[in-house]
C-alpha positions as CSV (number, residue, x, y, z in Angstrom):
1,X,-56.0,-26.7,135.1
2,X,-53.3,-25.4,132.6
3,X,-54.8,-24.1,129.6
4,X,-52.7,-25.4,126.4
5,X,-53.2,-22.6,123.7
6,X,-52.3,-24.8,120.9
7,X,-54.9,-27.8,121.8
8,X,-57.9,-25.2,121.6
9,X,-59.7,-24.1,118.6
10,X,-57.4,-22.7,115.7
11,X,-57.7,-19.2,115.1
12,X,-58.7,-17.8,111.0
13,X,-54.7,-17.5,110.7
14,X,-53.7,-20.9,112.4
15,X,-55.6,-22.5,110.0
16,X,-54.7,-20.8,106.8
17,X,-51.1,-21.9,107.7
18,X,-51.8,-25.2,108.3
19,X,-53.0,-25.5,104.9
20,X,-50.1,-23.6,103.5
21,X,-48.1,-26.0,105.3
22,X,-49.9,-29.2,103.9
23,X,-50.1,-27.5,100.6
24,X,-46.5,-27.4,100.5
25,X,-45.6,-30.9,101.8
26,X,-48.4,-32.4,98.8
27,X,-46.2,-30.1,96.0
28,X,-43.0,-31.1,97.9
29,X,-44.3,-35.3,97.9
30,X,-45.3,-34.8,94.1
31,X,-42.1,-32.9,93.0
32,X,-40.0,-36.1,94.0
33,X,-41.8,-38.8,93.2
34,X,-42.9,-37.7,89.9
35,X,-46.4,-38.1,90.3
36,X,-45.8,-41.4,91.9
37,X,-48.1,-41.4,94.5
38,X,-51.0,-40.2,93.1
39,X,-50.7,-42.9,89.8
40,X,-50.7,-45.7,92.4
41,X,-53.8,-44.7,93.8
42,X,-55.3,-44.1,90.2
43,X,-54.3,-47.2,88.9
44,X,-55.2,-50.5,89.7
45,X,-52.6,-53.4,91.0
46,X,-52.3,-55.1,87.5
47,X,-51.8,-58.5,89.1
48,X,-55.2,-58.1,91.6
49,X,-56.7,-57.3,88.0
50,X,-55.6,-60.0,86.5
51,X,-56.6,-62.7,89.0
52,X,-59.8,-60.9,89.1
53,X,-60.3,-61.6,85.5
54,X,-59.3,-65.1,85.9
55,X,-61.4,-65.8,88.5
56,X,-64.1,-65.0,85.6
57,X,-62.4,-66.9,83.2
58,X,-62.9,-70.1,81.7
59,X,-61.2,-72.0,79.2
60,X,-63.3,-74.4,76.7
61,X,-66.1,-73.9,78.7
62,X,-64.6,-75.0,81.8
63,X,-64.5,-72.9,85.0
64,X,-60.5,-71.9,85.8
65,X,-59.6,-73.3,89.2
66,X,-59.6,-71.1,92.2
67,X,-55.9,-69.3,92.0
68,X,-55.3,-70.0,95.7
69,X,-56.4,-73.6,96.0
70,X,-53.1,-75.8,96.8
71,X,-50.5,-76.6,94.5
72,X,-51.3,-80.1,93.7
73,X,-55.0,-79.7,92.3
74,X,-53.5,-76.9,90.6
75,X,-51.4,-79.4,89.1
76,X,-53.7,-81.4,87.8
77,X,-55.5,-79.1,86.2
78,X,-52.6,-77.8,84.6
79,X,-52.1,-81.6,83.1
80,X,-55.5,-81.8,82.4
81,X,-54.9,-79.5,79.3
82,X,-53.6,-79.5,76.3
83,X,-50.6,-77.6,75.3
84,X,-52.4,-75.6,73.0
85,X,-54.7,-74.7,76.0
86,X,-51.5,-74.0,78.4
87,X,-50.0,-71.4,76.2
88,X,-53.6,-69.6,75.7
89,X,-53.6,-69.2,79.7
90,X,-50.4,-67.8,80.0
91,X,-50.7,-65.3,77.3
92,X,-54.0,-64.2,78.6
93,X,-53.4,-64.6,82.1
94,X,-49.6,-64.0,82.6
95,X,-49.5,-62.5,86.1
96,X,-51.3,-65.1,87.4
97,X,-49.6,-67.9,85.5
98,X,-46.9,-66.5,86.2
99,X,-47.0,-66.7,90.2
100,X,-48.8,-70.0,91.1
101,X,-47.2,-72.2,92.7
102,X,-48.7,-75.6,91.1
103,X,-48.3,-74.4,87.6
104,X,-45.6,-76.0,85.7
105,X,-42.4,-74.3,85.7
106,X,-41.7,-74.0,82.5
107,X,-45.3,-72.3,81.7
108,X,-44.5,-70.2,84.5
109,X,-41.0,-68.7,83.2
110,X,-43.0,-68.6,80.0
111,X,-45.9,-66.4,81.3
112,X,-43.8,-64.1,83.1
113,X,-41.8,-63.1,80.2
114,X,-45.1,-62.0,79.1
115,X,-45.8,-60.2,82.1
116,X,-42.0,-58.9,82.3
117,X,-42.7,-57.7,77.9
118,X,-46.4,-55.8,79.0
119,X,-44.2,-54.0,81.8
120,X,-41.3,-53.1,80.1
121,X,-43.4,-51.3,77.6
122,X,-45.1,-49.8,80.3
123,X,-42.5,-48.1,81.7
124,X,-41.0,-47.4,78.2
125,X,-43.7,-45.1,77.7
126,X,-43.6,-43.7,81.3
127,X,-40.1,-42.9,80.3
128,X,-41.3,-40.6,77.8
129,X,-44.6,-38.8,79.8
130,X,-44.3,-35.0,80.0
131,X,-46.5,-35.2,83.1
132,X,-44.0,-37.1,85.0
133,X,-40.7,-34.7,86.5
134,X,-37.0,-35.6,85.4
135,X,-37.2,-37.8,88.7
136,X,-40.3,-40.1,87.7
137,X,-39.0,-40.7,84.3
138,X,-35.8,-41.6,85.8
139,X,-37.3,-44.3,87.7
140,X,-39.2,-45.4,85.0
141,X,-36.2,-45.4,82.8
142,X,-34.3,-47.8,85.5
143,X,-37.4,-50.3,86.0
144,X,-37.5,-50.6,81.8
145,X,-33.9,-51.6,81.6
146,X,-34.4,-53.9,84.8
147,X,-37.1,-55.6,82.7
148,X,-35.2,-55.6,79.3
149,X,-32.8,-57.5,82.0
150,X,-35.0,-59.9,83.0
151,X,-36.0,-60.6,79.8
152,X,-33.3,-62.4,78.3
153,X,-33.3,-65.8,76.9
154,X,-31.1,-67.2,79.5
155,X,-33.6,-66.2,82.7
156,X,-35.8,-67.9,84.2
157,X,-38.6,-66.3,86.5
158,X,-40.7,-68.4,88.3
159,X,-42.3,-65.4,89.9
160,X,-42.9,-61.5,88.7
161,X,-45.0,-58.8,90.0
162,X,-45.0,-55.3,88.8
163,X,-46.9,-53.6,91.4
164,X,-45.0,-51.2,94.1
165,X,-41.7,-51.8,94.6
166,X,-41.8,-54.7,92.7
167,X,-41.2,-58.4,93.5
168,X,-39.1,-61.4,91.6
169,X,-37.8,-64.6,91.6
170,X,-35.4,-66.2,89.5
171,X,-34.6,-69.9,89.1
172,X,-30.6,-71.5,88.4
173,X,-30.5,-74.8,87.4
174,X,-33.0,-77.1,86.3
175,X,-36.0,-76.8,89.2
176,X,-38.2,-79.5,87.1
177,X,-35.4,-82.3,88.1
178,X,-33.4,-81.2,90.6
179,X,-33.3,-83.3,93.8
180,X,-31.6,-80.6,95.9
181,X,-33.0,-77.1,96.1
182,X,-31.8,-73.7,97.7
183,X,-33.7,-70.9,98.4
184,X,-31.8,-67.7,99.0
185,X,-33.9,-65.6,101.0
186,X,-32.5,-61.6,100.9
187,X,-32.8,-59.1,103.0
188,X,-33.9,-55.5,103.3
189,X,-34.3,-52.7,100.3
190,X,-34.5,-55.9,98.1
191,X,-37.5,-54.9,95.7
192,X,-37.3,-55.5,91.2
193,X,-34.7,-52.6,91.0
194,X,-32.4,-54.0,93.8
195,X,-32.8,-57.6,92.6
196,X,-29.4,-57.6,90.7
197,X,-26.3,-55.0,90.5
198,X,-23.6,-54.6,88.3
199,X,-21.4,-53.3,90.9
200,X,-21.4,-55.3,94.7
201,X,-22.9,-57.8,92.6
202,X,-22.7,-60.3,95.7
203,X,-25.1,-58.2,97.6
204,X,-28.1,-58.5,95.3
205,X,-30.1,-61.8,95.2
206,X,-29.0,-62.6,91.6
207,X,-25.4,-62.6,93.0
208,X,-26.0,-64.4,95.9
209,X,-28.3,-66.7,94.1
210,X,-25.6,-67.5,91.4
211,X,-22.6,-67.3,93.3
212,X,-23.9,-70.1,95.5
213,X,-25.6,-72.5,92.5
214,X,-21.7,-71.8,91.3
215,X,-20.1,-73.4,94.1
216,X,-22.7,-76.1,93.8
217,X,-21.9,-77.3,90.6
218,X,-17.9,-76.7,91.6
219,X,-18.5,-79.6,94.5
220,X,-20.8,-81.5,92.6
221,X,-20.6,-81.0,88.6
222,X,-22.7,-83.9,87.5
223,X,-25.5,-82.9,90.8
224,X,-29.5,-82.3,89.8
225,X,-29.6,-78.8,91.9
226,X,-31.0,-75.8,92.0
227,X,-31.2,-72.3,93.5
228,X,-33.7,-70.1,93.3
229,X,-32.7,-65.8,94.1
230,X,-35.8,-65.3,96.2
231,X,-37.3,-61.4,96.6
232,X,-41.0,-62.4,96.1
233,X,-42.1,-60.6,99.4
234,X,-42.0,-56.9,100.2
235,X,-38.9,-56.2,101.9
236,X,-38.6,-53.1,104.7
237,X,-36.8,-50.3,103.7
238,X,-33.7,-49.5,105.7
239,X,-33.3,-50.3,109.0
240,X,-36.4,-48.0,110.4
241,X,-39.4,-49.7,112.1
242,X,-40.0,-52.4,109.4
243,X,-36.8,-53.8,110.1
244,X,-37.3,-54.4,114.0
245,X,-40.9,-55.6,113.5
246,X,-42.5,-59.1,112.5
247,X,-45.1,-57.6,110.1
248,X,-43.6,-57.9,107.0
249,X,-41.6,-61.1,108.4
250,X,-45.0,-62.8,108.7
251,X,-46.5,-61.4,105.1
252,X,-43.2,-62.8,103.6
253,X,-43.1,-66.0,105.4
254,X,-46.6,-67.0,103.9
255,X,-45.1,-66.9,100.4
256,X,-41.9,-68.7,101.0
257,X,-43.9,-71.3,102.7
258,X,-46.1,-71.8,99.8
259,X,-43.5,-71.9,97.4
260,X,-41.5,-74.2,99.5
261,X,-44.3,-76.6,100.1
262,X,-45.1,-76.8,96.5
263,X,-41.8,-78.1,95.4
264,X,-41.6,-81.4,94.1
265,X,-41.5,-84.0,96.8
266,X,-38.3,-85.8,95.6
267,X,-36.2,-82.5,96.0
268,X,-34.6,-82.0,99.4
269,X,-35.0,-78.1,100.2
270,X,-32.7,-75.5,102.2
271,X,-33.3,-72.4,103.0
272,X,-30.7,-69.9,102.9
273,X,-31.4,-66.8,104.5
274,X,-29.8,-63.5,105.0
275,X,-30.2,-61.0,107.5
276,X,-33.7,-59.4,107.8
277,X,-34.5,-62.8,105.0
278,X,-33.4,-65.2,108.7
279,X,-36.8,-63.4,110.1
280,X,-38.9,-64.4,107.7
281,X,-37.0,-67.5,107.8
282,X,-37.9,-68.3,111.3
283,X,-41.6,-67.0,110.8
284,X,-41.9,-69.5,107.6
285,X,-40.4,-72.4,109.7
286,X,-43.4,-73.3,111.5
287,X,-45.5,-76.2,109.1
288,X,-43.0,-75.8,106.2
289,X,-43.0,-79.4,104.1
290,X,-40.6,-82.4,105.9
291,X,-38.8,-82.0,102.1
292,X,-37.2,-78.8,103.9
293,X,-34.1,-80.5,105.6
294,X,-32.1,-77.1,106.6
295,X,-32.4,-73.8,107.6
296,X,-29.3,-72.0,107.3
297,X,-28.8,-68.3,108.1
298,X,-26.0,-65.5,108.3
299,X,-26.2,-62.2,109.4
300,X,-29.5,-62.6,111.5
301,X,-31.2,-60.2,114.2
302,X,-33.0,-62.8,115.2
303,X,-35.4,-65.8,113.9
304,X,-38.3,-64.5,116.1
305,X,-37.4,-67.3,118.2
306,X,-35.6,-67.9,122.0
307,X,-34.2,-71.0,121.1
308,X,-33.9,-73.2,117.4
309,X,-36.2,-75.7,118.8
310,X,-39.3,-72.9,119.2
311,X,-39.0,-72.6,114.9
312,X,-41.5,-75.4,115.1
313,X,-39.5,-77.5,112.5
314,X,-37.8,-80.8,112.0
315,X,-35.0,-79.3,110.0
316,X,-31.4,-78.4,110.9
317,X,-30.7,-74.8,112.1
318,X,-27.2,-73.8,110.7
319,X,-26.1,-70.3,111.8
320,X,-22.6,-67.7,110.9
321,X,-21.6,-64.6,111.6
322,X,-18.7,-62.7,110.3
323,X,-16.4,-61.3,112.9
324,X,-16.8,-57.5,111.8
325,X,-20.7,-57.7,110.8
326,X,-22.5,-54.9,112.4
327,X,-25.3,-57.2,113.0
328,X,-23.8,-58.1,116.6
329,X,-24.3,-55.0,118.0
330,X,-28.2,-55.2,117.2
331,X,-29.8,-55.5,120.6
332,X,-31.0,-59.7,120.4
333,X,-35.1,-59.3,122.2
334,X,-38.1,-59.0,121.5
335,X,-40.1,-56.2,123.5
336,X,-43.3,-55.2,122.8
337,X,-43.1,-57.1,119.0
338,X,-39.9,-55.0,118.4
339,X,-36.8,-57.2,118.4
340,X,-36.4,-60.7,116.5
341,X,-35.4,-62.7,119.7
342,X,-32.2,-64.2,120.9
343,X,-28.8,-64.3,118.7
344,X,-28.9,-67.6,116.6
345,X,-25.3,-67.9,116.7
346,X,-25.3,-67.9,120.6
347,X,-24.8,-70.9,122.8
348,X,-27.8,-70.7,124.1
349,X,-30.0,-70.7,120.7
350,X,-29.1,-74.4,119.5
351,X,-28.3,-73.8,116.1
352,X,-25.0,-75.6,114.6
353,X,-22.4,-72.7,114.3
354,X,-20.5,-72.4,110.9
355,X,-17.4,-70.7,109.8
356,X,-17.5,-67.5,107.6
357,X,-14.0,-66.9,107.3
358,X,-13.2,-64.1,105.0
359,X,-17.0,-63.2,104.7
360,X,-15.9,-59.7,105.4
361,X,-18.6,-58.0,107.4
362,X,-22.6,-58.2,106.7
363,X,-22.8,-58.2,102.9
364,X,-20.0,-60.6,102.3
365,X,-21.4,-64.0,103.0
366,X,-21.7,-65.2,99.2
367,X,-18.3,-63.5,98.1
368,X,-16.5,-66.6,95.9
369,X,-13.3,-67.5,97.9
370,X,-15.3,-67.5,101.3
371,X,-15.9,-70.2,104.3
372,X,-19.6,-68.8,104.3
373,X,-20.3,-69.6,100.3
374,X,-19.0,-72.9,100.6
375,X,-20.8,-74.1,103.9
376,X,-23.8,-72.7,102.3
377,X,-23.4,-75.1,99.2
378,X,-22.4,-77.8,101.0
379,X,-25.4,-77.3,103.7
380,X,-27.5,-77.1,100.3
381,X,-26.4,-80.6,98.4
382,X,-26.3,-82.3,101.8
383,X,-22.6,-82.8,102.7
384,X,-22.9,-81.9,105.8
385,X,-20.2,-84.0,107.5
386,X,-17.3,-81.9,105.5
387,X,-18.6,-78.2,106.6
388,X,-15.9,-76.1,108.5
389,X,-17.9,-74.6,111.7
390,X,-16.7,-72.0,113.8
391,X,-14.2,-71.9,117.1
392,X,-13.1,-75.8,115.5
393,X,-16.9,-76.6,117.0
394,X,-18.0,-80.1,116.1
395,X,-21.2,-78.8,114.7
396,X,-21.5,-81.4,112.0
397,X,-20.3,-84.5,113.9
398,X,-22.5,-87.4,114.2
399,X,-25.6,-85.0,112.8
400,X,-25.9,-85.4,109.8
């Protein structure tokens, strides 16, 4: 049998090199991050503390409700109180407040500007920490002005948490009423600091989010809508192994499902999904609520699905795809949990095929001015006969 030198027992010198070596990748981890990884294991996840403490918690004597019961005895909990009792829970417990679906939504914007104020100072001081390099108080200097952001009078966040990467959701329109809502659903590197951009705004949830609630209101100024810019689920980095897996698909389609089922029941839901945000998508679309009418996608590797009618869901499947997105030289399988399944905009898939005319490749889909934006919003308030679909398909005919 060959003998392998470098599988047998290190010599004296091997091993002091190996811990040169790992020496030197620790100092080289710690020299860009700024500390980074070593203060997340240190410190706690301020919202897993939180709920801890509420789970503790009572308020006049009365046992607070288990945070991951369903939305509607949430609800009535909630009405069980008095105002005066509401405001004391979300100043005391604003991360979890802040995130429950079954709260009302306007103690939920209200906690989380709570939450967003406690981590804005946070990051304030980081800014100013000796301990951290040039690097780490960099990042904490762009997370403090993405809070300050966040914080204005004019936002509403229906859902904030601080830890990692960070993960948001902001509302347009007025969710308590509306009868239609749309949730965008991003796609990867979307995290806090990614949420909105001042430059290639349209590529950003907040864009996307805004630019679609705009064309909205252009088709139907007096309409009771909504849209909600969606990155409340930890989004892969890149396009590595995150991207061509379900994993984080699956985590993220748990927590658009909830919030979609906890919608009011008179609204009429669509989901509007982007790119890696079509997998989690068609991972969420299996027992969503009937009040989720469409699913409409652009940009996607896949659903995690062979055909529309494996989703598992009574709603419509609308699908686009720009002519120069890169997306259609992705490989469409699924192998060995690598690979989201077949193309949705292929024949073969079922989905009805819209037109995304001057999208302008794979970030362009919610550009004002496009095909794509405006069969979104139409999709969205339900005028489906009058969307434009690709090749001069019928898609819409006698569907709607």
């Amino acid at each position: 049998m060959t003998s392998l030198p470098e599988l047998d027992s290190p010599s004296p010198g091997t091993t002091a090199w190996r811990a040169l070596l790992a020496l030197a990748v620790v100092f080289v981890l710690l020299a860009t991050t700024g500390w980074t990884a070593i203060r997340h294991q240190q410190s706690s996840d301020p919202r897993a503390v939180a709920l801890a403490a509420w789970q503790q918690g009572t308020i006049d004597g009365r046992p607070l409700p288990d945070p991951h019961a369903r939305p509607r005895p949430l609800g009535r909990f909630f009405d069980s109180l008095t105002a005066a009792q509401r405001h004391h829970l979300a100043r005391r417990y604003p991360l979890v407040v802040g995130n429950l679906n079954g709260a009302p939504v306007g103690l939920r914007y209200e906690a989380n500007r709570y939450a967003l104020a406690t981590a804005r100072d946070v990051e304030r001081r980081r800014m100013r920490d000796d301990r951290l390099t040039p690097l780490g108080r960099a990042e904490a200097g762009r997370r403090m002005h993405r809070y300050e952001s966040l914080l204005r009078r004019d936002r509403q966040i229906l859902a904030f948490d601080p830890a990692g990467p960070g993960r948001v959701a902001e509302v347009f329109g007025d969710l308590a009423r509306a009868e239609h809502v749309a949730i965008v659903v991003p796609g990867v590197d979307t995290n806090a600091l990614t949420f909105e951009r001042t430059e290639r705004v349209y590529r950003a949830p907040v864009g996307m989010a805004r630019a679609l609630y705009r064309a909205e209101r252009s088709l139907e100024p007096d309409g009771e809508n909504a849209v909600i810019a969606w990155a409340d689920y930890t989004a892969p980095v890149g396009t590595g192994l995150d991207a061509a897996t379900g994993k984080l698909a699956a985590e993220g389609a748990l927590r658009l499902r909830a919030l979609a089922n906890a919608l009011p029941a008179r609204s009429r839901t669509t989901l509007v999904c982007h790119s890696y945000g079509s997998v989690v998508c068609g991972v969420a679309a299996r027992d969503l609520s009937p009040n989720v009418t469409d699913i409409a996608v652009a940009g996607s590797p896949g659903m995690r699905a062979e055909h529309a009618s494996d989703l598992g869901s009574a709603a419509r499947v609308w699908a686009m795809r720009d002519a120069d997105d890169w997306i259609e030289d992705v490989p469409n399988l699924e192998v060995g949990g690598l690979g989201h399944g077949a193309d949705p905009v292929s024949p073969g898939f079922g989905a009805r095929v819209l037109s995304a005319e001057r999208a302008e490749g794979h970030s362009g889909y919610f550009v004002p001015g496009t095909d794509s934006l405006l069969n979104f919003a139409k999709v969205s308030i339900g005028r489906l006969a009058s969307v434009s679909c690709a090749d001069g398909d019928d898609c819409a005919v006698g569907r709607t």
